[in-house]
ZADO-1210 file (C-alpha; in nm, 4 decimals, padded with zeros to 6 digits):
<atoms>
<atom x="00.0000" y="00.0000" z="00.0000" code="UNK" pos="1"/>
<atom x="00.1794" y="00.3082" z="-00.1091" code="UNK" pos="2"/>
<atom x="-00.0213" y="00.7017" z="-00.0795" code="UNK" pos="3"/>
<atom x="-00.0517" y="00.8931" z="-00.4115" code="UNK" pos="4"/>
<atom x="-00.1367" y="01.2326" z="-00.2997" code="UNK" pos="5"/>
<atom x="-00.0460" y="01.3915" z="00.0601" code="UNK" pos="6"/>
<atom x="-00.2803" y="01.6236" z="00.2703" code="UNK" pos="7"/>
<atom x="-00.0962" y="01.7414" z="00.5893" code="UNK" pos="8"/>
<atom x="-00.1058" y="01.8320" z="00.9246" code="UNK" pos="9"/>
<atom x="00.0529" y="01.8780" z="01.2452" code="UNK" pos="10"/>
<atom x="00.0003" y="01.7856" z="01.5846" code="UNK" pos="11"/>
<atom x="00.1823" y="01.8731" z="01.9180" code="UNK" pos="12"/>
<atom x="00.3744" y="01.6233" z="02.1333" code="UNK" pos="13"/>
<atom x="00.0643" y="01.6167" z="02.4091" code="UNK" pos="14"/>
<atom x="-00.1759" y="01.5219" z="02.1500" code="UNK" pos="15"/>
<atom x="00.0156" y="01.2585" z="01.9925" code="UNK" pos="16"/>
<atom x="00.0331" y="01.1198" z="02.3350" code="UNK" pos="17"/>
<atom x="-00.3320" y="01.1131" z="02.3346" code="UNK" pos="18"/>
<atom x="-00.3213" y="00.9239" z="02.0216" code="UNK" pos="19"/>
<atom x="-00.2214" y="00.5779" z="02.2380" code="UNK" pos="20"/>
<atom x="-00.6070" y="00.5380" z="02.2891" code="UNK" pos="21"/>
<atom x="-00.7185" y="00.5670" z="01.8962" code="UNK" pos="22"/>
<atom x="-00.7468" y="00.1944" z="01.8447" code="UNK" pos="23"/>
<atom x="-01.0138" y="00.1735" z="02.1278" code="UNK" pos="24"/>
<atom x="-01.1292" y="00.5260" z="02.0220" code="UNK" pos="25"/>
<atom x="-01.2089" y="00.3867" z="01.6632" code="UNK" pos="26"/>
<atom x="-01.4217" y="00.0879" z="01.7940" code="UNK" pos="27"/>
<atom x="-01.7363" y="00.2985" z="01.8332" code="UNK" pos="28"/>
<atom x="-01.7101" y="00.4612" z="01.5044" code="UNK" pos="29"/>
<atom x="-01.7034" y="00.1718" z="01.2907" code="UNK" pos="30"/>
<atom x="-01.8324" y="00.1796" z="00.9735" code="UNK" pos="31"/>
<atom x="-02.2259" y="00.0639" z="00.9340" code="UNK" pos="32"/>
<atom x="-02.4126" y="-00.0026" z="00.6256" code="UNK" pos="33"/>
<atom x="-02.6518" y="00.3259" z="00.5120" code="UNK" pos="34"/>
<atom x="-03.0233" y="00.2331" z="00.6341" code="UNK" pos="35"/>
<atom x="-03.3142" y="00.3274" z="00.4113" code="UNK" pos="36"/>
<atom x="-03.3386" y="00.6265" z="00.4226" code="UNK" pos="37"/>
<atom x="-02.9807" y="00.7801" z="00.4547" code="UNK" pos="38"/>
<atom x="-02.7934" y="00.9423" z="00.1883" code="UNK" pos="39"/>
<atom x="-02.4626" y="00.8290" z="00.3621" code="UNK" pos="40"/>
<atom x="-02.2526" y="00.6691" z="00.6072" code="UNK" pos="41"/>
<atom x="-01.9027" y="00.7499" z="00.7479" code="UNK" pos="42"/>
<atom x="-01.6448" y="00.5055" z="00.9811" code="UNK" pos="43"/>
<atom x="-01.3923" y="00.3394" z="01.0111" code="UNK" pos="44"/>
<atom x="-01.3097" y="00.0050" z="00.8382" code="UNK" pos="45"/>
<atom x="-01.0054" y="-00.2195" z="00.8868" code="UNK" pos="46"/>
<atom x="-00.6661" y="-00.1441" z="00.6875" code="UNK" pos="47"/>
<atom x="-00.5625" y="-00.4984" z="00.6670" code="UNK" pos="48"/>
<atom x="-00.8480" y="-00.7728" z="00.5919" code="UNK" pos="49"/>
<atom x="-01.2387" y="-00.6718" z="00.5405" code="UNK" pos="50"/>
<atom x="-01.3374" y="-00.8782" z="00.8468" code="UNK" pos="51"/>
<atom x="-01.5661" y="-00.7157" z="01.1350" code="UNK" pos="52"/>
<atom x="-01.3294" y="-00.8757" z="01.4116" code="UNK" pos="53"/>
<atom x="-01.0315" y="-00.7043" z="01.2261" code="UNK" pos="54"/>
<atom x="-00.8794" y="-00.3676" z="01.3988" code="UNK" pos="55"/>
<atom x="-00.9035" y="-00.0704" z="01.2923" code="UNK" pos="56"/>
<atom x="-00.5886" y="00.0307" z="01.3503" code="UNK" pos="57"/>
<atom x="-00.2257" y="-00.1081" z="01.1946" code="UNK" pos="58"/>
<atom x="00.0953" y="00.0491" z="01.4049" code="UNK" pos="59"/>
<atom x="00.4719" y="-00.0178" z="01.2751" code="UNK" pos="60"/>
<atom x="00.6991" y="00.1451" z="01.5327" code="UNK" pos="61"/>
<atom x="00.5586" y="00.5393" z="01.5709" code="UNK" pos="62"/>
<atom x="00.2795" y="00.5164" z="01.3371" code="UNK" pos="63"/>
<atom x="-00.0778" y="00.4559" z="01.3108" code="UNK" pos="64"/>
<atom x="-00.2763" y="00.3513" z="01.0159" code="UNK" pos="65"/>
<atom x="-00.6386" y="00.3923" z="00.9802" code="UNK" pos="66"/>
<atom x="-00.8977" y="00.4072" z="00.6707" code="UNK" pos="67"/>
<atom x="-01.1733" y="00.5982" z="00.6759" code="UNK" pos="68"/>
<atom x="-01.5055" y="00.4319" z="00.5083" code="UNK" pos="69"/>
<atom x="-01.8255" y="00.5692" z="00.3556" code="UNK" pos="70"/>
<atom x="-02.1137" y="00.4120" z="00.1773" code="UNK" pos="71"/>
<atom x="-02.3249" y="00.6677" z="-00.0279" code="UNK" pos="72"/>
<atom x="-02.6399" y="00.6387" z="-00.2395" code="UNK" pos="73"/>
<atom x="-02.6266" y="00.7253" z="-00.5740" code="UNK" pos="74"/>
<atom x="-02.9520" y="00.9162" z="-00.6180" code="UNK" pos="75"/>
<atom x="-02.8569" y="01.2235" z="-00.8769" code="UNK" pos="76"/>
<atom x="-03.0535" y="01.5670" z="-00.8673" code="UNK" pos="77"/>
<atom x="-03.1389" y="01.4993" z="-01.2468" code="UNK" pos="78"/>
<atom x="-03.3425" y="01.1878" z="-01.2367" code="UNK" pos="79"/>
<atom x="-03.5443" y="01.3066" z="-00.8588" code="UNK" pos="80"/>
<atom x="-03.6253" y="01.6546" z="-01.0884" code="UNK" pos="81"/>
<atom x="-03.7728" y="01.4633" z="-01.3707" code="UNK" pos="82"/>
<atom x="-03.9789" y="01.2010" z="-01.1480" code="UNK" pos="83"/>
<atom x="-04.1021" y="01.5176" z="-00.9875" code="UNK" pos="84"/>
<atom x="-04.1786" y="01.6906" z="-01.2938" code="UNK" pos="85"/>
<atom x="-04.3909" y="01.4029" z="-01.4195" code="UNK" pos="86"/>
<atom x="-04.5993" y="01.3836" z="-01.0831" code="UNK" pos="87"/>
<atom x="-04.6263" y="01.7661" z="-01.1148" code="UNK" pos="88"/>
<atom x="-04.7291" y="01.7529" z="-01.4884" code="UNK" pos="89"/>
<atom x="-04.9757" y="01.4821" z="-01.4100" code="UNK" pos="90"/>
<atom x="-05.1597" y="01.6649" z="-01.1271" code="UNK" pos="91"/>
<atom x="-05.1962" y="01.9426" z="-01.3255" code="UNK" pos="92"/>
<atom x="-05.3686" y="01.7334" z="-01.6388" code="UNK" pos="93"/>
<atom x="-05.5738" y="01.5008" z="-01.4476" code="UNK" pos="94"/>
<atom x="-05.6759" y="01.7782" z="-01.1886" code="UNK" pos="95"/>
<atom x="-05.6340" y="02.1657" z="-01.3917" code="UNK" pos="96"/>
<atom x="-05.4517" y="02.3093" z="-01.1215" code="UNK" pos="97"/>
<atom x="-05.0943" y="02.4492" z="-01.0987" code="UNK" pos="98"/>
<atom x="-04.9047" y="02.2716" z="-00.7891" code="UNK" pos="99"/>
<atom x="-04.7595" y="02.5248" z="-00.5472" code="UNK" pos="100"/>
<atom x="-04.4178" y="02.5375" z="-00.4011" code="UNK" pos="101"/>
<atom x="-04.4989" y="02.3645" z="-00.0456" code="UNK" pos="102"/>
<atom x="-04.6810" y="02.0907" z="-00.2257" code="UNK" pos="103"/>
<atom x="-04.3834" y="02.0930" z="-00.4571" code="UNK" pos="104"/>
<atom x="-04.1888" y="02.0530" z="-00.1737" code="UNK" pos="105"/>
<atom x="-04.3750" y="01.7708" z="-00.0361" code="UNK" pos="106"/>
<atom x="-04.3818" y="01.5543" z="-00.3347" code="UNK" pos="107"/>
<atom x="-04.0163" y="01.5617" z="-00.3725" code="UNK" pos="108"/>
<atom x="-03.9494" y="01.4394" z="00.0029" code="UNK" pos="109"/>
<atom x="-04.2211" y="01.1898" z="-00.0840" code="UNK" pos="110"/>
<atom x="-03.9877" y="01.1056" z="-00.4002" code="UNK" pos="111"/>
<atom x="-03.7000" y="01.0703" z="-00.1679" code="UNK" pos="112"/>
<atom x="-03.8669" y="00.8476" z="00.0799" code="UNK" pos="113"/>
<atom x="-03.9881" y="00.6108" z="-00.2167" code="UNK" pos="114"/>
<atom x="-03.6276" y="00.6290" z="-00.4231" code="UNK" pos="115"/>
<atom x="-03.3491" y="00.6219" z="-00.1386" code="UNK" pos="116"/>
<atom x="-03.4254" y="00.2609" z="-00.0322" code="UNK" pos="117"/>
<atom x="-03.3775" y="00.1308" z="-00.3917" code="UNK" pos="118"/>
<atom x="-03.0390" y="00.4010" z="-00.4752" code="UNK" pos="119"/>
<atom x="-02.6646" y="00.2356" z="-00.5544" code="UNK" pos="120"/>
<atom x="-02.4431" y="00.2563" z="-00.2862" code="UNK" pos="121"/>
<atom x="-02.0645" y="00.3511" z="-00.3651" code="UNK" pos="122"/>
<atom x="-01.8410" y="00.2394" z="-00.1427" code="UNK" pos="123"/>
<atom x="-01.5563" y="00.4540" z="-00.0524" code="UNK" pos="124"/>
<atom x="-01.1776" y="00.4025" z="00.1194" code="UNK" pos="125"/>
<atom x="-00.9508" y="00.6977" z="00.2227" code="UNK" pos="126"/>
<atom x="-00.5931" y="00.5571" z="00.4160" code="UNK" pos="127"/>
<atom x="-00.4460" y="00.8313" z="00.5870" code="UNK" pos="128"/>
<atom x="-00.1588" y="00.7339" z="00.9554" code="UNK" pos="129"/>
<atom x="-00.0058" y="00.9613" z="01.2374" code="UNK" pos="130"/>
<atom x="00.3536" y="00.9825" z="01.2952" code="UNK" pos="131"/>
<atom x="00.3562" y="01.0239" z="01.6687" code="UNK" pos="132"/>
<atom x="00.7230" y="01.0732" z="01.7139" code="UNK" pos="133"/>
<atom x="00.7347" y="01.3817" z="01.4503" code="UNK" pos="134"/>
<atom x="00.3570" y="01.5002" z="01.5017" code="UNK" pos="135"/>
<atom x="00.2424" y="01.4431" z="01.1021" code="UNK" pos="136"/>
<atom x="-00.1335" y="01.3865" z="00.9990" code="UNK" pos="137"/>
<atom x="-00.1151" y="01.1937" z="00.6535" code="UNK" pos="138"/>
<atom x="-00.3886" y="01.1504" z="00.4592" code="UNK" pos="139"/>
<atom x="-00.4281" y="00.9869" z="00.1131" code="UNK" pos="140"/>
<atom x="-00.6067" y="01.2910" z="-00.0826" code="UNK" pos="141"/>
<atom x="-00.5335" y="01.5925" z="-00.2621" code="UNK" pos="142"/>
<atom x="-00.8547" y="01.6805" z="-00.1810" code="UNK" pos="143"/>
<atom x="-00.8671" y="01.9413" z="00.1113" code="UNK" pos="144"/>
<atom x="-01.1836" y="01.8966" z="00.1742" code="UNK" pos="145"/>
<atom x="-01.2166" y="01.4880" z="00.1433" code="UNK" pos="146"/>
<atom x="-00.9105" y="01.5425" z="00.4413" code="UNK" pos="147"/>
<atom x="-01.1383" y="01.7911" z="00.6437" code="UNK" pos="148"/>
<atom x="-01.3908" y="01.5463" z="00.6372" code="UNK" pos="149"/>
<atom x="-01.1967" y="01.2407" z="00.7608" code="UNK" pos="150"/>
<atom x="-01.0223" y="01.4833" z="00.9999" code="UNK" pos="151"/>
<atom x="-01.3763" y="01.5053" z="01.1297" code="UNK" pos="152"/>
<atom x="-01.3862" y="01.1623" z="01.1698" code="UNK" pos="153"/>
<atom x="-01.0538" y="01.1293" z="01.3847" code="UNK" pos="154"/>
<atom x="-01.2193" y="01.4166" z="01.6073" code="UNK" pos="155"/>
<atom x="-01.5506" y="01.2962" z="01.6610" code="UNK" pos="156"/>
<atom x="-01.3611" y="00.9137" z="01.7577" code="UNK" pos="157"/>
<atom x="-01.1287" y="01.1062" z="01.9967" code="UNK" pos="158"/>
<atom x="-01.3547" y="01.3265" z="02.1318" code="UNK" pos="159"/>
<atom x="-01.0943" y="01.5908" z="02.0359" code="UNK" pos="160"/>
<atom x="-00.7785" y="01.5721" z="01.8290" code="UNK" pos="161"/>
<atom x="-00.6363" y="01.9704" z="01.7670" code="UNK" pos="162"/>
<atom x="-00.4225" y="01.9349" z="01.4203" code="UNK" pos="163"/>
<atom x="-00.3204" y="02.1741" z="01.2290" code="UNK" pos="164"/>
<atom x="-00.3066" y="02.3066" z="00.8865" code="UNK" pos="165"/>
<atom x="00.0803" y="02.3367" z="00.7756" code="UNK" pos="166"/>
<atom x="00.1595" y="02.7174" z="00.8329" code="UNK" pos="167"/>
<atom x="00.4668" y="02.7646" z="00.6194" code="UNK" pos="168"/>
<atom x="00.7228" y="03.0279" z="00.7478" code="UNK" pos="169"/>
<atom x="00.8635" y="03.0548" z="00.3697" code="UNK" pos="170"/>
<atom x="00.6389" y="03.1329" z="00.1455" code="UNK" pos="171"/>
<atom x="00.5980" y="02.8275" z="-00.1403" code="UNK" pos="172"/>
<atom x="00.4853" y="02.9902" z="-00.4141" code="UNK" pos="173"/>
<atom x="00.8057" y="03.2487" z="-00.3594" code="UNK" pos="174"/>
<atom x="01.1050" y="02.9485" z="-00.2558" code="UNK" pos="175"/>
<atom x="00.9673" y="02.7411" z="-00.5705" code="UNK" pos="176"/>
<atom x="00.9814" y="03.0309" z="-00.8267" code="UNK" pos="177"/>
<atom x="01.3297" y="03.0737" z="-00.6911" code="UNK" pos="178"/>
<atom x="01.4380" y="02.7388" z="-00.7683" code="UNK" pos="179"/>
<atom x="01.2861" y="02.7010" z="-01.0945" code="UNK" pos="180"/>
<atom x="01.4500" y="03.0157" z="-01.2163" code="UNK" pos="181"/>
<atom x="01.7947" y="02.9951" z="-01.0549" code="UNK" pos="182"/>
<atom x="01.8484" y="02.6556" z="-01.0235" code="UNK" pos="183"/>
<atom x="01.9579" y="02.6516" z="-00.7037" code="UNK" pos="184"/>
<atom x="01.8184" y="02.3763" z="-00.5015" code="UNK" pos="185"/>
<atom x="01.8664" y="02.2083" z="-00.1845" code="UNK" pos="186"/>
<atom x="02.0538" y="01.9023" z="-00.2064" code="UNK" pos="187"/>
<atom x="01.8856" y="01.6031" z="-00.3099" code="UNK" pos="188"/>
<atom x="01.6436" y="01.7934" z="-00.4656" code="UNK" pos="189"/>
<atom x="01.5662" y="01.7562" z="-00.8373" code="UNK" pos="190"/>
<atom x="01.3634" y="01.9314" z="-01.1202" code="UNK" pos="191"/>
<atom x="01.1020" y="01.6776" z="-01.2365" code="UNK" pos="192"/>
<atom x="00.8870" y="01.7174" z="-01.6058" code="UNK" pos="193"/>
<atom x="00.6212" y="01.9045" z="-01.5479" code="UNK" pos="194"/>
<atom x="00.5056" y="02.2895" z="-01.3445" code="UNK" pos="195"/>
<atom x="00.2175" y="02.5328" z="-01.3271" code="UNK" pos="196"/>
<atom x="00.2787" y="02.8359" z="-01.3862" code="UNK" pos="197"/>
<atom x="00.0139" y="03.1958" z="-01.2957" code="UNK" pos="198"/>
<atom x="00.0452" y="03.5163" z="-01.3460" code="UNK" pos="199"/>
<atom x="-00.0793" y="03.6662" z="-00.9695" code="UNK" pos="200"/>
<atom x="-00.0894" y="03.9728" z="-01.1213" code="UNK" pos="201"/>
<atom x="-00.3183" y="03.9587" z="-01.3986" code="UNK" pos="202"/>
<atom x="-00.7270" y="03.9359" z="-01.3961" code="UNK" pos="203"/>
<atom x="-00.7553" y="03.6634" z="-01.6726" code="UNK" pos="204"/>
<atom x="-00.5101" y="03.5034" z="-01.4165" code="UNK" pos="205"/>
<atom x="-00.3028" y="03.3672" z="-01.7843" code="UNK" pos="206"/>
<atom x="-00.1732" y="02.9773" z="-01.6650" code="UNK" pos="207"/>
<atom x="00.0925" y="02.8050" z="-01.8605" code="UNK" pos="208"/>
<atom x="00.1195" y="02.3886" z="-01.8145" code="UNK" pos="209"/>
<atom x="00.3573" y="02.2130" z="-01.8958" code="UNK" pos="210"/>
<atom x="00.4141" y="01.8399" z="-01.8751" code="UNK" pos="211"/>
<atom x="00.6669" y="01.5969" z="-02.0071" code="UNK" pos="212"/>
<atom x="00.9300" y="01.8848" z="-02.0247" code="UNK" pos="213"/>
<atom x="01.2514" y="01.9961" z="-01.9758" code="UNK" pos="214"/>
<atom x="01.2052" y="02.2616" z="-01.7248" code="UNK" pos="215"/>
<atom x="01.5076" y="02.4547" z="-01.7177" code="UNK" pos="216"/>
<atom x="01.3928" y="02.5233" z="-02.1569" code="UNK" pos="217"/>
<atom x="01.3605" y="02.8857" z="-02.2622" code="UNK" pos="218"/>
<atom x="01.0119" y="02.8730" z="-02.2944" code="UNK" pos="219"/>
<atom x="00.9552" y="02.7891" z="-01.9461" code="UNK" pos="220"/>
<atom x="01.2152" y="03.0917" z="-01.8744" code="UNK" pos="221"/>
<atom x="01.0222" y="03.3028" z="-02.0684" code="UNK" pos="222"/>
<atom x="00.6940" y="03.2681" z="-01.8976" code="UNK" pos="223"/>
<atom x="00.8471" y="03.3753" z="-01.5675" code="UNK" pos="224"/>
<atom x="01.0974" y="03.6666" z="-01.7066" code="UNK" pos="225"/>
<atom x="00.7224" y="03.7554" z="-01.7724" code="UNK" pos="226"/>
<atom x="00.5968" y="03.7665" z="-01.4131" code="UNK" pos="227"/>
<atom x="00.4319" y="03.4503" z="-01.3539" code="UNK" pos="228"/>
<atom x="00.5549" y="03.2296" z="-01.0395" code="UNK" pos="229"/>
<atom x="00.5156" y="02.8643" z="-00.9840" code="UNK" pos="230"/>
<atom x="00.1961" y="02.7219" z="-00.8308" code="UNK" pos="231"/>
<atom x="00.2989" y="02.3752" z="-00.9005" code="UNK" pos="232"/>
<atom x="00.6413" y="02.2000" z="-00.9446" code="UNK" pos="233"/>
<atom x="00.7068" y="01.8489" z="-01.0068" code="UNK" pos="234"/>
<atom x="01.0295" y="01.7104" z="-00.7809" code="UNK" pos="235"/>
<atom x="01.2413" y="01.3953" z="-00.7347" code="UNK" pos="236"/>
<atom x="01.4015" y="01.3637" z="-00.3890" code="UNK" pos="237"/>
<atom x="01.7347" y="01.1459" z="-00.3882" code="UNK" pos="238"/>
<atom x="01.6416" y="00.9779" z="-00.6667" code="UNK" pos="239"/>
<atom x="01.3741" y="00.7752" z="-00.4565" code="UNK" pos="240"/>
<atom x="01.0883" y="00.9999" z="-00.4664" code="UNK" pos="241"/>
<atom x="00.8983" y="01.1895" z="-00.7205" code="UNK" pos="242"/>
<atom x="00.6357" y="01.3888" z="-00.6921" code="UNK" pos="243"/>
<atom x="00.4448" y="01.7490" z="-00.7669" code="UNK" pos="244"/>
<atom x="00.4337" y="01.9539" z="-00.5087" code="UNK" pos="245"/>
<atom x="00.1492" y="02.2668" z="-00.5247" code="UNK" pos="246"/>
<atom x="00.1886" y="02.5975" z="-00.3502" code="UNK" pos="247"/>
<atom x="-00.0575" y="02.4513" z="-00.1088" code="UNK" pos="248"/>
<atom x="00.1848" y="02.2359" z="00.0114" code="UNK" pos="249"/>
<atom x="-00.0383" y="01.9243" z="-00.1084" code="UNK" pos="250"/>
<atom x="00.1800" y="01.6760" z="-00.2862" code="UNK" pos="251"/>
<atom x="00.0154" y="01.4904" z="-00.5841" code="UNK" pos="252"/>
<atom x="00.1146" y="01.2037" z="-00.8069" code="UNK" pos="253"/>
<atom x="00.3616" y="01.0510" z="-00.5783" code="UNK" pos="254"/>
<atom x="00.5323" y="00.7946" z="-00.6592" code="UNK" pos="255"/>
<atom x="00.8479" y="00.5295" z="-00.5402" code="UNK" pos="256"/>
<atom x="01.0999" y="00.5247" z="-00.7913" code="UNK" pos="257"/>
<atom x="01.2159" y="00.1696" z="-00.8692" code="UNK" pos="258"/>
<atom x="01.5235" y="00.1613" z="-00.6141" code="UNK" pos="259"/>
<atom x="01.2942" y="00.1893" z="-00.3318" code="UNK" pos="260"/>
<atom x="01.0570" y="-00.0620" z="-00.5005" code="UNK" pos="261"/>
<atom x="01.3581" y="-00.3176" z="-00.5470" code="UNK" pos="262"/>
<atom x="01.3840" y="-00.2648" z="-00.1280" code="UNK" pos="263"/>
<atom x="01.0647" y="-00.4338" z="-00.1033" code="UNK" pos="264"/>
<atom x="01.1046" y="-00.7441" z="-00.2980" code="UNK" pos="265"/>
<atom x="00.8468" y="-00.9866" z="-00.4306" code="UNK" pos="266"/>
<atom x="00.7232" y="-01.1077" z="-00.0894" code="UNK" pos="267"/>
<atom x="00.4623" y="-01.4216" z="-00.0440" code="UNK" pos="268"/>
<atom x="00.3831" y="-01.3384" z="00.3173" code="UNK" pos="269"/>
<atom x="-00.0005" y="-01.3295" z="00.4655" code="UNK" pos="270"/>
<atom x="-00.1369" y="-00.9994" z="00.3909" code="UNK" pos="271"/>
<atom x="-00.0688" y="-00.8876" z="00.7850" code="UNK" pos="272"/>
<atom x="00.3165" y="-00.9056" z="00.7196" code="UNK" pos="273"/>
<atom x="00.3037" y="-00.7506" z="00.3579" code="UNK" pos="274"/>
<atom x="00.1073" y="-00.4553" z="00.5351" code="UNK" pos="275"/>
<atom x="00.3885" y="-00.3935" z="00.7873" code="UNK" pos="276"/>
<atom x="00.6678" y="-00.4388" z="00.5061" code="UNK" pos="277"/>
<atom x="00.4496" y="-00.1949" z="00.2643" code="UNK" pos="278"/>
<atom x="00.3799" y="00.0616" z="00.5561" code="UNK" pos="279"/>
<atom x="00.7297" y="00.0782" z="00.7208" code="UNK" pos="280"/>
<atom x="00.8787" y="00.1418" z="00.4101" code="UNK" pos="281"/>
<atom x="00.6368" y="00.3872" z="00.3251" code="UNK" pos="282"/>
<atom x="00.6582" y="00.5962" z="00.6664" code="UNK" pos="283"/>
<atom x="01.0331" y="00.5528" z="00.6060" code="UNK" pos="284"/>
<atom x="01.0796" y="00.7384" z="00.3154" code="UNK" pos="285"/>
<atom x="00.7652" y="00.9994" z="00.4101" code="UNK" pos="286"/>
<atom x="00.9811" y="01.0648" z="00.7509" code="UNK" pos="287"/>
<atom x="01.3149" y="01.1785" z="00.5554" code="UNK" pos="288"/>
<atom x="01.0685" y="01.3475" z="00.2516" code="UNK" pos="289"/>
<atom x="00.8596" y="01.5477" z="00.5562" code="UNK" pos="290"/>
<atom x="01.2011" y="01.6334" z="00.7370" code="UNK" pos="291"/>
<atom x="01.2948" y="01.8342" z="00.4582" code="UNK" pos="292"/>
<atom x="00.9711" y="02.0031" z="00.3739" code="UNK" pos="293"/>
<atom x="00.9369" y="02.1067" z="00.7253" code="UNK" pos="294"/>
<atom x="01.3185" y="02.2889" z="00.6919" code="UNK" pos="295"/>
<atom x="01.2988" y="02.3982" z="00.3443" code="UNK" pos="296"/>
<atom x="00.9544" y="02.5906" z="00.3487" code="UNK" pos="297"/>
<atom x="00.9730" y="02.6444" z="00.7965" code="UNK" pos="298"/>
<atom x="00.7001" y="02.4225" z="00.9391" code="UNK" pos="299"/>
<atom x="00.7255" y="02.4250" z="01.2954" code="UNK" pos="300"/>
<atom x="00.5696" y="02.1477" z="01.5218" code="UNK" pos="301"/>
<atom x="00.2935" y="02.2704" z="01.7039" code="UNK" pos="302"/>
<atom x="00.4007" y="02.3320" z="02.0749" code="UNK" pos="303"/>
<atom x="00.2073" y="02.2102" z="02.4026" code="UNK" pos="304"/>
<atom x="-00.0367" y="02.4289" z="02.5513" code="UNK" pos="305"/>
</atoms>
């Protein structure tokens, strides 16, 4: 199990002493299949195995693993507005009368009553772990606000759990236009293929893409002799890692380059060991990658209250 996209936070020694309860936490918040009438559902499901004696939780050395779970219906706007229009059509032939807006109103929570039971449920799977030694949040999204919403989760298990959006002391936007343009970047950092480029300045807010190219071209010179900065940069990190990193600090399309891969091996263990092979190399190479961010662009630990 390797991540593809990061969403972080950050978490202060205190709470991720708190974070020695989660597995117990989790227990009440385990998934449960949407009833009848519910749109959706949101738990906690096992990261290893699908059983319902299987934790929730999967710990190698200082971190946690969890997956957050949700079952939703399928039941799209489009096909309860056109159900709706045919009741409302057929009132108004069979009776002459125009149907008003509480009526209205009515039939379509009658609609939903009748239609929810019989809805497609999609099943959903989000991994995300805590480093408790270095006080990371992880989360398998680029999607801030699929992470806010599992982040939820984690709060309403713990009863509380105070982490933190990354609050960057250098600015990312700034510290990446800098390296693309000069060069210069810290060691064991690499220019990858592909960068977004915006012009802050401008109202059409012009954006130049470019994938599958040699970043240090001309062209790519051009655009920000012309004023616009980086918004996105893809990276490789000691020739392990590579990755694009936004000026949001969320880092997309990661991926383990093939020496890292070769680390792992073609294993034939039960799917308990694999996990803890899989996850400690995983938080391995996330602990040295996070290190760095947290010097390059200043992102302090958050500091006991």
């Amino acid at each position: 199990m390797f991540f593809r996209n990061l969403t972080l936070f950050r978490f202060s020694p205190a709470v991720a002493t708190d974070l020695d309860r989660l597995d117990d936490a989790l227990a009440e918040h385990r998934l449960r299949p949407c009833g009848p009438l519910e749109m959706f559902t949101r738990g906690f499901v096992p990261p290893v195995g699908r059983g319902e004696g299987e934790p929730l939780t999967h710990s190698v050395k200082q971190c946690t693993l969890v997956t957050v779970g949700g079952e939703d219906k399928l039941l799209p706007a489009a096909v309860i507005n056109d159900e709706l229009h045919r009741k409302v059509q057929k009132i108004a032939e069979e009776e002459g009368r125009k149907v008003g807006g509480r009526e209205r109103k009515r039939i379509k929570e009658d609609l939903l009553t009748e239609l929810l039971p019989r809805a497609f449920v999609r099943n959903s799977r989000m991994a995300a772990y805590v480093d408790k030694k270095n006080g990371w949040l992880v989360l398998d999204t680029s999607s801030r606000k699929s992470a806010e919403n599992a982040l939820t989760q984690v709060r309403e298990a713990l009863g509380s759990f105070p982490a933190v959006p990354l609050a960057p002391e250098e600015g990312p936007r700034v510290l990446m236009t800098d390296w693309l343009s000069t060069g210069n970047l810290p060691a064991g950092l690499a220019l990858g293929d592909e960068c977004e480029l915006r012009d802050p300045a401008t109202a059409t807010g012009a954006i130049a893409r470019c994938r599958r190219q040699e970043l240090d071209a001309e062209e790519v010179k051009e655009h920000l002799r012309n004023g616009k900065q980086v918004f996105m940069l893809g990276l490789t990190f000691d020739d392990r890692i590579s990755f694009v990193l936004g000026e949001d600090l969320v880092i997309r399309k990661l991926k383990f380059l093939d020496v890292v891969m070769d680390e792992l091996g073609d294993s034939q263990q039960d799917a308990h060991a694999e996990m803890d092979a899989s996850f400690a190399l995983l938080t391995l190479e996330l602990e040295r990658l996070l290190g760095k961010l947290e010097e390059w662009f200043g992102l302090p630990r958050p500091a006991d209250s």
